[in-house]
Backbone as a printed PyTorch tensor [residue, N CA C, xyz], in Angstrom:
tensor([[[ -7.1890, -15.2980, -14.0990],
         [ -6.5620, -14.9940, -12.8260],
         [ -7.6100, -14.4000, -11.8810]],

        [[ -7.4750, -14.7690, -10.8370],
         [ -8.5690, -14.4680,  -9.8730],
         [ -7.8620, -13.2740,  -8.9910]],

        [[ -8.6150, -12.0080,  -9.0010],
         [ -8.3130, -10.8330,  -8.4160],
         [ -8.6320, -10.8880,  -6.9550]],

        [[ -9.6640, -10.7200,  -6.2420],
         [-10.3880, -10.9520,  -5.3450],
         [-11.4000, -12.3740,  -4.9940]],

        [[-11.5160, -12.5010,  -3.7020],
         [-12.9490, -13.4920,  -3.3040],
         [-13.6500, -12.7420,  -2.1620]],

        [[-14.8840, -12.5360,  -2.4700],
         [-15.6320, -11.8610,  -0.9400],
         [-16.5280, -12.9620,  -1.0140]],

        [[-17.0900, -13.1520,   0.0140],
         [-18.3710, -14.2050,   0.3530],
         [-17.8790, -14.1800,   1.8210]],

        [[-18.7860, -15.1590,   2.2810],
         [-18.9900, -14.9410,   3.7210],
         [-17.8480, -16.1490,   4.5860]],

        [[-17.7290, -15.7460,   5.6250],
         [-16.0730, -16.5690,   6.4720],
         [-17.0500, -17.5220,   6.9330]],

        [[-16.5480, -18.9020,   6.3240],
         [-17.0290, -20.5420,   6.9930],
         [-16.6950, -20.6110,   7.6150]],

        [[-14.7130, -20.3590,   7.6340],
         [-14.0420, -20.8430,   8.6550],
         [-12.9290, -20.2520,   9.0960]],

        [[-12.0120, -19.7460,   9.9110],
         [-10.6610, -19.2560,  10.1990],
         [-10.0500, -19.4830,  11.0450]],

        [[ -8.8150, -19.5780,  10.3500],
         [ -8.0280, -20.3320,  11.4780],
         [ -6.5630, -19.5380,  11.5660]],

        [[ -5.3730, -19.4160,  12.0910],
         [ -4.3900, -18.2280,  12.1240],
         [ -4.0530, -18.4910,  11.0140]],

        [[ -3.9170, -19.3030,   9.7540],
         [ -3.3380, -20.0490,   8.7570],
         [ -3.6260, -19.5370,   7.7400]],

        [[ -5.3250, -19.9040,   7.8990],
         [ -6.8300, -19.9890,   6.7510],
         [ -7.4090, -19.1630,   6.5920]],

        [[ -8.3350, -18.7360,   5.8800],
         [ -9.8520, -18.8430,   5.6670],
         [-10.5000, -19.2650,   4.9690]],

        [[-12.1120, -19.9810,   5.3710],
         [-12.5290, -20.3360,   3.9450],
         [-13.1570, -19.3540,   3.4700]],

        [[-13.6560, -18.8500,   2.1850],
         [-14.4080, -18.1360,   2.0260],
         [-15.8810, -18.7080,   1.4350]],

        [[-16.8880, -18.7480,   1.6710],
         [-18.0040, -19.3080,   0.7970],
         [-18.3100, -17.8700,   0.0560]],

        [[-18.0020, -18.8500,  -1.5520],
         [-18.5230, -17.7930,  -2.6610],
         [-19.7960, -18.6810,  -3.6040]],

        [[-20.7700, -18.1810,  -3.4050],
         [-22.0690, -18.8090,  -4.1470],
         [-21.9410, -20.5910,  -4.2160]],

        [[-21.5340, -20.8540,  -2.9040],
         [-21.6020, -21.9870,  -2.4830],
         [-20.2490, -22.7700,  -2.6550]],

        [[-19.0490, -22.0600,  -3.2350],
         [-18.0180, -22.9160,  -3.5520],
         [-17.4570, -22.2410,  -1.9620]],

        [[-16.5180, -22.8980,  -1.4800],
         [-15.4610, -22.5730,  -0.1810],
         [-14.1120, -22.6150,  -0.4640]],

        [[-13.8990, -21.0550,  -0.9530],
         [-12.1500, -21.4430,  -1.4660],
         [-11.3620, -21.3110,   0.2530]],

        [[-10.5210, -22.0340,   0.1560],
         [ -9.1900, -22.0180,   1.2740],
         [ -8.4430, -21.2660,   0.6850]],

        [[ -8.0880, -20.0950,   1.6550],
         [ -7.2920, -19.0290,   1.5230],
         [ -6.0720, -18.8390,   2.4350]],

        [[ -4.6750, -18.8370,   2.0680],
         [ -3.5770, -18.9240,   3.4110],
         [ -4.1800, -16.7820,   3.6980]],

        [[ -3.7390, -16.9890,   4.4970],
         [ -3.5790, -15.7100,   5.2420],
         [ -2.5030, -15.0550,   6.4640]],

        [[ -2.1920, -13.9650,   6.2660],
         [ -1.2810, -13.8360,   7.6170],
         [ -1.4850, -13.6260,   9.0350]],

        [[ -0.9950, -13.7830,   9.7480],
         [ -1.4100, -13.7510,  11.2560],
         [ -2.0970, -12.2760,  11.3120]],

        [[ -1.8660, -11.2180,  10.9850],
         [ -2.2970,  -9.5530,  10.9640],
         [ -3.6820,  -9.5730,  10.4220]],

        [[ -3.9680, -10.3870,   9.3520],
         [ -4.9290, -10.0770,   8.4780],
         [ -6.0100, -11.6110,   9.3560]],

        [[ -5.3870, -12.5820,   9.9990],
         [ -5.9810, -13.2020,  11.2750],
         [ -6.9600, -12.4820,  12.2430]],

        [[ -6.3880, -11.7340,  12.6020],
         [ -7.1170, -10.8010,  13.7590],
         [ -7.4220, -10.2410,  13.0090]],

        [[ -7.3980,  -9.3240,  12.0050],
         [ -8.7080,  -8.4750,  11.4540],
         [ -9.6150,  -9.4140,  11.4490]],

        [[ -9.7170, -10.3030,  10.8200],
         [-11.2720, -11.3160,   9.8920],
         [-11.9690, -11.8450,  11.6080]],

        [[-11.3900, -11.7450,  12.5550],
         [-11.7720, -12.1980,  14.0230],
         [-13.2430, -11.4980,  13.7460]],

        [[-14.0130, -12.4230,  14.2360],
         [-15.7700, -11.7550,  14.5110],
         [-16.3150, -11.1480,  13.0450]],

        [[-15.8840, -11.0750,  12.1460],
         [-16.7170, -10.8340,  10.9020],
         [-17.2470, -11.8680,  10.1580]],

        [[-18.5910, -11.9510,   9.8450],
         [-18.9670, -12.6640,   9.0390],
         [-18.5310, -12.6270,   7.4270]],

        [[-18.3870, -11.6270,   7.2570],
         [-18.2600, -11.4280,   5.3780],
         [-16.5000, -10.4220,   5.1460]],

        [[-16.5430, -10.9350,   3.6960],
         [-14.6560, -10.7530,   3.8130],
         [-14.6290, -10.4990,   2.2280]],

        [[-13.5370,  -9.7710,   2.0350],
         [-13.1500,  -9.3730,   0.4960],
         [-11.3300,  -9.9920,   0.5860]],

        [[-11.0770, -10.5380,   0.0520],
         [ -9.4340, -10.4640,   0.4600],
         [ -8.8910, -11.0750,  -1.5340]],

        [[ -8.1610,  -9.5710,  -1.7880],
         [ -7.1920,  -9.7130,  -2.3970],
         [ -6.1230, -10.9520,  -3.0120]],

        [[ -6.2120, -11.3020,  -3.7810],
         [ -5.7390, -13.1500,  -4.1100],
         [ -4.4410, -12.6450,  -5.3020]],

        [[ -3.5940, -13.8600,  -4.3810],
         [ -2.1920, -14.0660,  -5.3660],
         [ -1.6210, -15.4890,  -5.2380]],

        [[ -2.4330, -16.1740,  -6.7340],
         [ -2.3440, -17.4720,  -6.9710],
         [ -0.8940, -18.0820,  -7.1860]],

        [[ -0.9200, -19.0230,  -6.2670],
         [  0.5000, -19.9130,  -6.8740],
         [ -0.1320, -21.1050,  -7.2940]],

        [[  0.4410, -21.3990,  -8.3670],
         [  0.0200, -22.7950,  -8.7810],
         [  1.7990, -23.1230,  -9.3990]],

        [[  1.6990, -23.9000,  -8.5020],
         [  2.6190, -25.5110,  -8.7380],
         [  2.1930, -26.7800,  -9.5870]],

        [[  3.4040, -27.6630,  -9.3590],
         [  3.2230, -28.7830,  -9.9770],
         [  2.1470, -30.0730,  -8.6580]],

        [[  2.1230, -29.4940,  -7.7810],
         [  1.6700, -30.5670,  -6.8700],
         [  0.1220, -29.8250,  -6.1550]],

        [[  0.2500, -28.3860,  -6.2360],
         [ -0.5710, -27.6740,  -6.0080],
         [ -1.0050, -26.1220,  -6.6640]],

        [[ -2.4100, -26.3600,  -5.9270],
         [ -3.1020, -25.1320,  -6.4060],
         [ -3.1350, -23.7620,  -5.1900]],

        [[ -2.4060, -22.9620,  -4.6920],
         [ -2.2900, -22.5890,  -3.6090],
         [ -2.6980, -20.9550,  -3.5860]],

        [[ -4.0300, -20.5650,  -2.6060],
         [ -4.0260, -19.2230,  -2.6030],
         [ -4.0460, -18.8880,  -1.5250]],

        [[ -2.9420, -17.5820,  -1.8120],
         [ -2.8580, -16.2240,  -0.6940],
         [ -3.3250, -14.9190,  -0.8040]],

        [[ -4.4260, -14.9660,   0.0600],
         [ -5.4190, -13.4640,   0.4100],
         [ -4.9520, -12.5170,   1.6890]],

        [[ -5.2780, -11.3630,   1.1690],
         [ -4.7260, -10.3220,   1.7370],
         [ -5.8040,  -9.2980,   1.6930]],

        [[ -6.3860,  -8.5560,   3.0580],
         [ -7.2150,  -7.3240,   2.9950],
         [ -7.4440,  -6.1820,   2.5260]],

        [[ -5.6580,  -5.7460,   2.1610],
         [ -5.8330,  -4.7400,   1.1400],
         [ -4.6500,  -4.7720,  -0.3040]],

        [[ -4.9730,  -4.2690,  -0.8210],
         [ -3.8180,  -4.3990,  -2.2610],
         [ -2.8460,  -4.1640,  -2.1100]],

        [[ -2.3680,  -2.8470,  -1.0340],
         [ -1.2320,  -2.9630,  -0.8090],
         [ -0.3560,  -4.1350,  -0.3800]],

        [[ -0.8160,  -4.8650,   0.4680],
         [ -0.0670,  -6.2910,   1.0600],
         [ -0.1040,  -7.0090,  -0.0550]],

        [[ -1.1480,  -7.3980,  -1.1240],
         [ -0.7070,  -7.9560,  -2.0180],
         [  0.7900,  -7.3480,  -3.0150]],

        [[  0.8100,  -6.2970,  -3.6080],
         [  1.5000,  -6.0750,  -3.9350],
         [  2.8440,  -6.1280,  -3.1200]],

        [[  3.0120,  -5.7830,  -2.0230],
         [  4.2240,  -6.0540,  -1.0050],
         [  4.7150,  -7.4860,  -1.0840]],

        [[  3.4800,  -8.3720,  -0.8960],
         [  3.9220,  -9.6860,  -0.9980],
         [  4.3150, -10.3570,  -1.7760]],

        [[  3.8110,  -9.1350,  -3.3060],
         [  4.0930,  -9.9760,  -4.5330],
         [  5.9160,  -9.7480,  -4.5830]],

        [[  5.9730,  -8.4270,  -4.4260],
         [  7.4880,  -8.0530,  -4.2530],
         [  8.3050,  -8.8150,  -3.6440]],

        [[  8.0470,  -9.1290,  -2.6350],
         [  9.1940,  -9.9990,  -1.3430],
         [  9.1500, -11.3860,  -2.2700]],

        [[  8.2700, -12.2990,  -3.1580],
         [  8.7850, -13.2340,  -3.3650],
         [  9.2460, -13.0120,  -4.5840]],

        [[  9.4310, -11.7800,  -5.3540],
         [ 10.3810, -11.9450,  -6.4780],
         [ 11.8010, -11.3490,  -5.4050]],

        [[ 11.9510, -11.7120,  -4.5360],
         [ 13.7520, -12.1530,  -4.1450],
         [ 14.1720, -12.9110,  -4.2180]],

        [[ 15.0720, -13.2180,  -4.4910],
         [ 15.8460, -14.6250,  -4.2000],
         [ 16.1850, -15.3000,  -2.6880]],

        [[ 15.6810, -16.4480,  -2.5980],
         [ 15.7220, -16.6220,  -1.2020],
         [ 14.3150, -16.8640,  -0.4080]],

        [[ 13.3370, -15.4980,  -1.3740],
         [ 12.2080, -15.5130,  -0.4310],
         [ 10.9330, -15.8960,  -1.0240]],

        [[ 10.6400, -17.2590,  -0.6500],
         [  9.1630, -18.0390,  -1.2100],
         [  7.7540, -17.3250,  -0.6820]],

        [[  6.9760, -18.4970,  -0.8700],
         [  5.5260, -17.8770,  -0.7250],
         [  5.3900, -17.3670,   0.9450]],

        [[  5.7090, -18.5830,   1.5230],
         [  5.6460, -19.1050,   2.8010],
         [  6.3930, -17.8410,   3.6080]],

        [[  7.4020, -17.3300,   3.3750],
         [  8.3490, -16.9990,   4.0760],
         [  7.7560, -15.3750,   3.6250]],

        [[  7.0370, -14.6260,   2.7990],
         [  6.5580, -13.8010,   2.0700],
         [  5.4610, -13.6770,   3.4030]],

        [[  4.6820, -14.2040,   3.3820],
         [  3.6480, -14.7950,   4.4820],
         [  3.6890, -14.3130,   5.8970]],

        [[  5.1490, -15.2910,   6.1860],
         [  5.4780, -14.9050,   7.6310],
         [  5.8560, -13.0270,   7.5440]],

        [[  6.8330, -12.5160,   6.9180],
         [  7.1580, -11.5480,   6.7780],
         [  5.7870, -10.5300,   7.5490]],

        [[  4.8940, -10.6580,   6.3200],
         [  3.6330,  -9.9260,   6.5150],
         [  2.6640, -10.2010,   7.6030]],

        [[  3.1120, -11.1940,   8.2260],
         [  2.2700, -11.7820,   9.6410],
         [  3.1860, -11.4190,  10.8480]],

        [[  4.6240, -10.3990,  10.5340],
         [  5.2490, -10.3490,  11.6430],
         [  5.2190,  -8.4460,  11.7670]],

        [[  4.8740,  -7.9640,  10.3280],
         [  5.3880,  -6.6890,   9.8760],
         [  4.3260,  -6.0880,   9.4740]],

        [[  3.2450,  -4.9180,   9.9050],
         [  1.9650,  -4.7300,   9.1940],
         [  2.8530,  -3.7900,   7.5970]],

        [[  2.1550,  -4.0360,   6.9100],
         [  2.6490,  -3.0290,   5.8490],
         [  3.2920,  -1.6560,   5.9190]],

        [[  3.2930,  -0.6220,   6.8630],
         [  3.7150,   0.7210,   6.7640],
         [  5.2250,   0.1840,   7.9760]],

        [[  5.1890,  -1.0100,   8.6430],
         [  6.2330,  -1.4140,   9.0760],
         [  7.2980,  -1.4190,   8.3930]],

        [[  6.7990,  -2.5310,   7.6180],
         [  7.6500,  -3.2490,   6.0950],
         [  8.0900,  -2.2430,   5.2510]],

        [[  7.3870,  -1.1970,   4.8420],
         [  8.0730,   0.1380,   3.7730],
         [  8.6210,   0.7880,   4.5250]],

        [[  8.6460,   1.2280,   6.0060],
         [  9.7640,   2.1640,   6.4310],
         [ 10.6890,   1.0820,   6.7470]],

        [[ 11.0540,   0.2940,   6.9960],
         [ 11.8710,  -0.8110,   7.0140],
         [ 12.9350,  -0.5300,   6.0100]],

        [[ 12.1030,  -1.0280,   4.9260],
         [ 12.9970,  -1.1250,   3.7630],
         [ 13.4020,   0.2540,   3.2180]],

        [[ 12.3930,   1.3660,   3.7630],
         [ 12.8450,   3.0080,   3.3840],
         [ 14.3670,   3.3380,   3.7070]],

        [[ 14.3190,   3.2250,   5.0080],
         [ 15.6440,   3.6030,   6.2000],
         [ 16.8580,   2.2280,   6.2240]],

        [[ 16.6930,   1.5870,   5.0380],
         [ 17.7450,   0.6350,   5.2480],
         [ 17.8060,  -0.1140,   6.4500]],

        [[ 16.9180,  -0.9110,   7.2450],
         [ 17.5550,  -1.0170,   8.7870],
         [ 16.8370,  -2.6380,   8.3610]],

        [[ 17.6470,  -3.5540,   8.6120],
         [ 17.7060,  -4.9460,   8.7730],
         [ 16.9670,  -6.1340,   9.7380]],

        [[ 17.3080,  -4.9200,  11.1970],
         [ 16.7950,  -5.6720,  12.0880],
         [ 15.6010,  -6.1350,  11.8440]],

        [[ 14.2070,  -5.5550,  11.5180],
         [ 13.2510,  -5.8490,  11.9950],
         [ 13.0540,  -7.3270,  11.2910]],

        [[ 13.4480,  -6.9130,   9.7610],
         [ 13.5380,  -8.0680,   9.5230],
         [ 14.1420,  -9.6520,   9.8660]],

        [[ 15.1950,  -9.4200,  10.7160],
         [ 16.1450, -10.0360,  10.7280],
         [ 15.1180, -11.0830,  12.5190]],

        [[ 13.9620, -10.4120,  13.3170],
         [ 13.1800, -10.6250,  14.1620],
         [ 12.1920, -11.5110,  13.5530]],

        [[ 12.5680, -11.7630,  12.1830],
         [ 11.3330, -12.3950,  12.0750],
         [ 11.5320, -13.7160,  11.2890]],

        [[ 11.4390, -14.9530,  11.7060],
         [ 11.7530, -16.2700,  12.1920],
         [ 11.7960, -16.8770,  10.8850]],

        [[ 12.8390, -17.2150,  10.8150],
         [ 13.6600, -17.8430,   9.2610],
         [ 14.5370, -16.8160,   8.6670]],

        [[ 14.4010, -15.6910,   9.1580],
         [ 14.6610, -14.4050,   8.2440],
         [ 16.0940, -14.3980,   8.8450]],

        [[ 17.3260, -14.5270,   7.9550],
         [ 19.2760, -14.4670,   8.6520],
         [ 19.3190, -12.9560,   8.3460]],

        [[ 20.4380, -12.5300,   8.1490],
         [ 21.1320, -11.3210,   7.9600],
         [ 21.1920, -11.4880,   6.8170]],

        [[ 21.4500, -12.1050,   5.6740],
         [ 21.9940, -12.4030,   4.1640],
         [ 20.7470, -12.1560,   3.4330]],

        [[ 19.4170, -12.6870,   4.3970],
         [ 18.2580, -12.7810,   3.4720],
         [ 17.6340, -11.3300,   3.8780]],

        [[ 17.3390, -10.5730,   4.9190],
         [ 17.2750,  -9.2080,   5.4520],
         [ 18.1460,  -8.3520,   4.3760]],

        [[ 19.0190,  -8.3320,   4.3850],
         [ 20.1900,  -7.2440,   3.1800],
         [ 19.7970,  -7.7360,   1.8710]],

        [[ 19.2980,  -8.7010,   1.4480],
         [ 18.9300,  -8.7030,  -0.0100],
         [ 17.1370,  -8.4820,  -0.1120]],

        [[ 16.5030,  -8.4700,   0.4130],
         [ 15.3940,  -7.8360,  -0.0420],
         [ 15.5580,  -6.0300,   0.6080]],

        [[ 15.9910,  -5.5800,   1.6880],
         [ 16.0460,  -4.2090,   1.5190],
         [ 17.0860,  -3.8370,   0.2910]],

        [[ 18.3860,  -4.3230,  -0.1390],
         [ 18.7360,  -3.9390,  -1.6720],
         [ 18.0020,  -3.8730,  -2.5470]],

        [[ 17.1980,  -5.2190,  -2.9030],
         [ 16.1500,  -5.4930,  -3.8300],
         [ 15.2060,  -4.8130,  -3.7970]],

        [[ 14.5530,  -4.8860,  -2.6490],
         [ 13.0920,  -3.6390,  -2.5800],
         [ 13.5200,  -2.0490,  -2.2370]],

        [[ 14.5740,  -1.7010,  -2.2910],
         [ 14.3860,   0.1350,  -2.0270],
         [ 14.0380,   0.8740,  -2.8810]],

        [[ 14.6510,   0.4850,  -4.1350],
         [ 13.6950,   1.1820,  -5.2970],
         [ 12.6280,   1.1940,  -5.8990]],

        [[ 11.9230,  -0.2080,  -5.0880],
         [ 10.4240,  -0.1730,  -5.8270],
         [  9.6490,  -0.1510,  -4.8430]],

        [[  9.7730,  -0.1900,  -3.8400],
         [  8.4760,   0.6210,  -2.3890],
         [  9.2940,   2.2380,  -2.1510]],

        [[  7.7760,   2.7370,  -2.6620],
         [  7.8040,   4.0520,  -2.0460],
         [  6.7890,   4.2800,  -1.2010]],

        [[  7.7350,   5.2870,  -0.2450],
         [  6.7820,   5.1520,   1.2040],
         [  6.5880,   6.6630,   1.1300]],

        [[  5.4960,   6.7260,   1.5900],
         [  4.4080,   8.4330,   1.6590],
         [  5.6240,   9.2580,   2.5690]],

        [[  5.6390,  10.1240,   2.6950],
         [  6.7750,  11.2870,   3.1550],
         [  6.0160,  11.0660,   4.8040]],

        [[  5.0580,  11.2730,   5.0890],
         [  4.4210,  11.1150,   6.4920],
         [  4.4690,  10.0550,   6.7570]],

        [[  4.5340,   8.6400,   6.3980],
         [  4.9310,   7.3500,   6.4890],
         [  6.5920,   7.1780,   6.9290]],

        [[  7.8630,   8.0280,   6.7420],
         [  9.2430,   8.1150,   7.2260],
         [  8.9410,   8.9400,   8.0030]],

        [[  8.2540,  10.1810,   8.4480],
         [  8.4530,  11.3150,   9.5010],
         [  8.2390,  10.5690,  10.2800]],

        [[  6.7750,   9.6150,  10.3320],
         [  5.9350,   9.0140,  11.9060],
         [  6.9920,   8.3010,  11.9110]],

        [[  7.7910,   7.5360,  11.3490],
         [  8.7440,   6.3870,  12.0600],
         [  9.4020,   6.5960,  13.0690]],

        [[ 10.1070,   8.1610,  13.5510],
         [ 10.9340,   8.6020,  14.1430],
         [ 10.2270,   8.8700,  15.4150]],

        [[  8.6990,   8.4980,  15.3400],
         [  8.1930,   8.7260,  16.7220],
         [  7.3380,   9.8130,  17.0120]],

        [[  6.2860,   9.7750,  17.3310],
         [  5.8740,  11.5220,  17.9030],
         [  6.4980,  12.5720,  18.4080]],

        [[  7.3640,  11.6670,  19.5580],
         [  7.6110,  12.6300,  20.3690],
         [  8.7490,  13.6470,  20.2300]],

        [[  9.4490,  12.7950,  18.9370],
         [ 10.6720,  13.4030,  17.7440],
         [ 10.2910,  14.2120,  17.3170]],

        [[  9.4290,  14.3160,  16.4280],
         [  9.1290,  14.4980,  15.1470],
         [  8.9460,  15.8180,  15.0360]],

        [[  9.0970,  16.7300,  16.1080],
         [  9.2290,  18.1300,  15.6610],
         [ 11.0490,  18.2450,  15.7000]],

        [[ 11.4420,  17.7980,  16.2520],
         [ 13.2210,  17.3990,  16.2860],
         [ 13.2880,  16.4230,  14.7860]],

        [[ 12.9010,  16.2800,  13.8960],
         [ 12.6790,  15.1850,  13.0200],
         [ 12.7160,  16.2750,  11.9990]],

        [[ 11.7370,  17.1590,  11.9360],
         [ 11.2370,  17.7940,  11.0900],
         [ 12.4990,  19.5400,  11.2500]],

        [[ 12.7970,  19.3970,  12.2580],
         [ 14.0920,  21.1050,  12.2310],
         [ 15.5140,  19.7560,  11.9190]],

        [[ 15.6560,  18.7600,  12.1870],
         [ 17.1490,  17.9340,  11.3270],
         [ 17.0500,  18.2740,  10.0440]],

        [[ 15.6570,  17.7390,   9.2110],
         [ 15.1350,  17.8630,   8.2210],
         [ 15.1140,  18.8100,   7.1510]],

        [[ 15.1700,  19.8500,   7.9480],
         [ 15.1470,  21.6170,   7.2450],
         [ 16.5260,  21.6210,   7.2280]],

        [[ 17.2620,  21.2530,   8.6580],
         [ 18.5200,  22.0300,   8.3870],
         [ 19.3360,  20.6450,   7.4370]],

        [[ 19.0020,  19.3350,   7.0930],
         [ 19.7090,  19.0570,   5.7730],
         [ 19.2420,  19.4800,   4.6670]],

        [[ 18.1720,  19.5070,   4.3030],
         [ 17.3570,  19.9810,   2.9860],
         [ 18.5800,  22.1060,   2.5270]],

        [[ 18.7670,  22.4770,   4.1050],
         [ 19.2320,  23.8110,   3.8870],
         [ 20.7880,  23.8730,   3.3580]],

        [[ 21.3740,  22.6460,   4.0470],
         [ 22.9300,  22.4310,   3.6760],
         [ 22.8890,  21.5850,   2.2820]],

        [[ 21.4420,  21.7880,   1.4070],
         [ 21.9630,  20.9820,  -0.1250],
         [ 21.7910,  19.4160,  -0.2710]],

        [[ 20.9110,  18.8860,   0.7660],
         [ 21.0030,  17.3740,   0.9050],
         [ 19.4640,  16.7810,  -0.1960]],

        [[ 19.2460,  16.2220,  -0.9240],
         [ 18.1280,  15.8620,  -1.0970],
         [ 16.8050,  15.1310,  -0.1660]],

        [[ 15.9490,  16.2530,   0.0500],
         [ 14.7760,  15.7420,   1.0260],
         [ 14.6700,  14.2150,   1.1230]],

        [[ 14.6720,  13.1960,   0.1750],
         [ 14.3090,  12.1390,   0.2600],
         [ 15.2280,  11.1600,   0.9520]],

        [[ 16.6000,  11.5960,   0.1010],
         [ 17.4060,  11.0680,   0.9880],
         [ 18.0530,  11.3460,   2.7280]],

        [[ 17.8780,  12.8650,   2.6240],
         [ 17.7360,  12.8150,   3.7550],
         [ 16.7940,  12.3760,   5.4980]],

        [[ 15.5660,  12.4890,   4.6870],
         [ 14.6400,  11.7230,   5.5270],
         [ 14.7110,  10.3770,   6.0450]],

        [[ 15.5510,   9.5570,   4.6870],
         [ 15.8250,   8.0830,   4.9760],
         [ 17.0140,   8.3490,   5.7930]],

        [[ 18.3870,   8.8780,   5.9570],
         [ 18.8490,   9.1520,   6.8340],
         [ 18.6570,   9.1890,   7.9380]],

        [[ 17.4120,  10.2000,   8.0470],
         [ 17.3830,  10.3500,   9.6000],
         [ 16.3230,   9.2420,  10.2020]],

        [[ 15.4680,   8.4100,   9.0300],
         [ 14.5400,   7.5750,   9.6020],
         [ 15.7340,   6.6740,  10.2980]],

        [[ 16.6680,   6.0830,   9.9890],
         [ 18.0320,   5.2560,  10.5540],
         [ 18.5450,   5.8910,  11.5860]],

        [[ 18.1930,   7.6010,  12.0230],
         [ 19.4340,   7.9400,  13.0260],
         [ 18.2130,   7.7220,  14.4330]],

        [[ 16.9070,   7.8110,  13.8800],
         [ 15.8520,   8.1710,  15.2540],
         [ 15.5150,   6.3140,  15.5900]],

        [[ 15.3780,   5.1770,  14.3400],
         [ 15.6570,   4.1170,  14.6320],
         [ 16.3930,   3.6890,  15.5200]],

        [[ 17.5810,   3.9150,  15.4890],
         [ 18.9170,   3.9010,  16.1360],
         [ 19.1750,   4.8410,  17.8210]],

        [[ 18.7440,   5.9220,  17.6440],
         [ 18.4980,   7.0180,  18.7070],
         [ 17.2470,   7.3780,  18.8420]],

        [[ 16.1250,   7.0370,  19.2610],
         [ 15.2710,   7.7360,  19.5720],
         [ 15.1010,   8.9660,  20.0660]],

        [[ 15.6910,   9.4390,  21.3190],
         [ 16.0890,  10.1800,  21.8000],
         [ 16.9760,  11.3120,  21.7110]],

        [[ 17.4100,  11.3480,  20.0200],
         [ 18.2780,  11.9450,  19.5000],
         [ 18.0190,  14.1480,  19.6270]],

        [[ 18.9200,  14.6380,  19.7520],
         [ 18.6530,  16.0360,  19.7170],
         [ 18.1310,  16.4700,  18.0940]],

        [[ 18.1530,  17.6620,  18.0640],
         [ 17.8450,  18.0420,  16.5060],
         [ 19.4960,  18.1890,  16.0670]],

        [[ 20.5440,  19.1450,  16.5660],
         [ 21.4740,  18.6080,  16.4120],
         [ 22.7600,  17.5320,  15.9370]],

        [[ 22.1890,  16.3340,  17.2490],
         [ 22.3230,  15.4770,  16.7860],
         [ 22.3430,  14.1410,  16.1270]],

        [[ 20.6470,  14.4610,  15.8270],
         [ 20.7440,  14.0380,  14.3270],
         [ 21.0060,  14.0910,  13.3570]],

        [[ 21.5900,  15.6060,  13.0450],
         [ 21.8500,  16.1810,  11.7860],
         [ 23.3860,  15.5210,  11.7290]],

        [[ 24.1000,  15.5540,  12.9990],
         [ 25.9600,  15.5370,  12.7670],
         [ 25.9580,  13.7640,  12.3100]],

        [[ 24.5520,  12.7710,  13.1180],
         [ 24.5850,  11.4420,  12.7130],
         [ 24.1360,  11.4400,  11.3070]],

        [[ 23.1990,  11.4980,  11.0470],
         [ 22.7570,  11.9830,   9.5690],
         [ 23.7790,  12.0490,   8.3540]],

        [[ 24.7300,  13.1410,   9.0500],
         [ 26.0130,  13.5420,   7.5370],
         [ 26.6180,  12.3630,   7.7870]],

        [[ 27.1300,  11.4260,   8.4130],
         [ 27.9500,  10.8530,   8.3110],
         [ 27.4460,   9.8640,   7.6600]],

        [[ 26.1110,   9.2660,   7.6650],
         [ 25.3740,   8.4570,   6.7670],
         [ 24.8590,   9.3390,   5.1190]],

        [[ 24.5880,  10.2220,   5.4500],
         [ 24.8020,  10.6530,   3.9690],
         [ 26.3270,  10.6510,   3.1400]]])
């Protein structure tokens, strides 16, 4: 199994890359995000998660491990192939995609082209228990300009007996939803989702 390919970029295209490794040129799919990174670099490391089929030999590279692993996740759903794994990650940078699926919230997914409502609700079911997202990864979701209103909701559920984790995902859904929300009332939106 092939972990990585670094060698130097032949070619890229929003799709591709090739990579030349000691003269071989593997074709690599890639996502539109990880597109614009490889823009203007000559030399590249990208993360590999082989599909091999009956008709093909097909690899997808990714810049850091995390996206591999994300990507490996989204296609053990039902529903969601290589391709569509792909787009996901070419519409969603990674810390998108885990507060996404942290805070339960559908939409973003649901913005991103092939993606219905049926297929959105079964990978956030499917993936909430196995992406965990850094505690500063749900605070920033709610915004800067929240996030001291983010952080006193926060205290005062953690104070009424709520579990921190769950409550954070709570309120990542109430500042989603309200940006503009008081400290207040986030907390009264909050209980009703807890």
């Amino acid at each position: 199994m092939i972990d990585y390919i670094s060698g130097a970029v032949a070619a890229l295209s929003p799709v591709a890359v090739v990579i030349d490794c000691h003269g071989i040129g593997y074709e690599i799919n890639i996502s539109l995000l990880d597109y614009s990174e490889l823009q203007g670099k000559r030399e590249a490391r990208l993360y590999i998660h082989e599909s091999i089929r009956e008709d093909a030999h097909v690899l997808f590279g990714f810049l850091t491990q995390r996206a591999r692993e994300l990507f490996r996740v989204l296609i053990g759903v039902s529903g969601v192939g290589p391709n569509t794994a792909r787009l996901i990650l070419s519409s969603l940078s990674v810390a998108q995609l885990e507060t996404t699926i942290a805070s339960a919230d559908p939409a973003p997914l649901k913005a991103v082209k092939g993606i219905g409502g049926k297929t959105a609700e079964r990978i956030i079911v499917d993936l909430r228990d196995k992406i965990k997202v850094s505690d500063s990864a749900l605070s920033s979701s709610a915004g800067s300009p929240q996030s001291a209103n983010f952080e006193d909701a926060l205290a005062a559920l953690v104070m009424l007996g709520y579990n921190p984790q769950q409550a954070k995902k709570a309120l990542a859904k109430v500042y989603a939803t309200a940006p503009d929300a008081t400290t207040e009332m986030a907390v009264k939106l909050a209980l009703k989702i807890l």
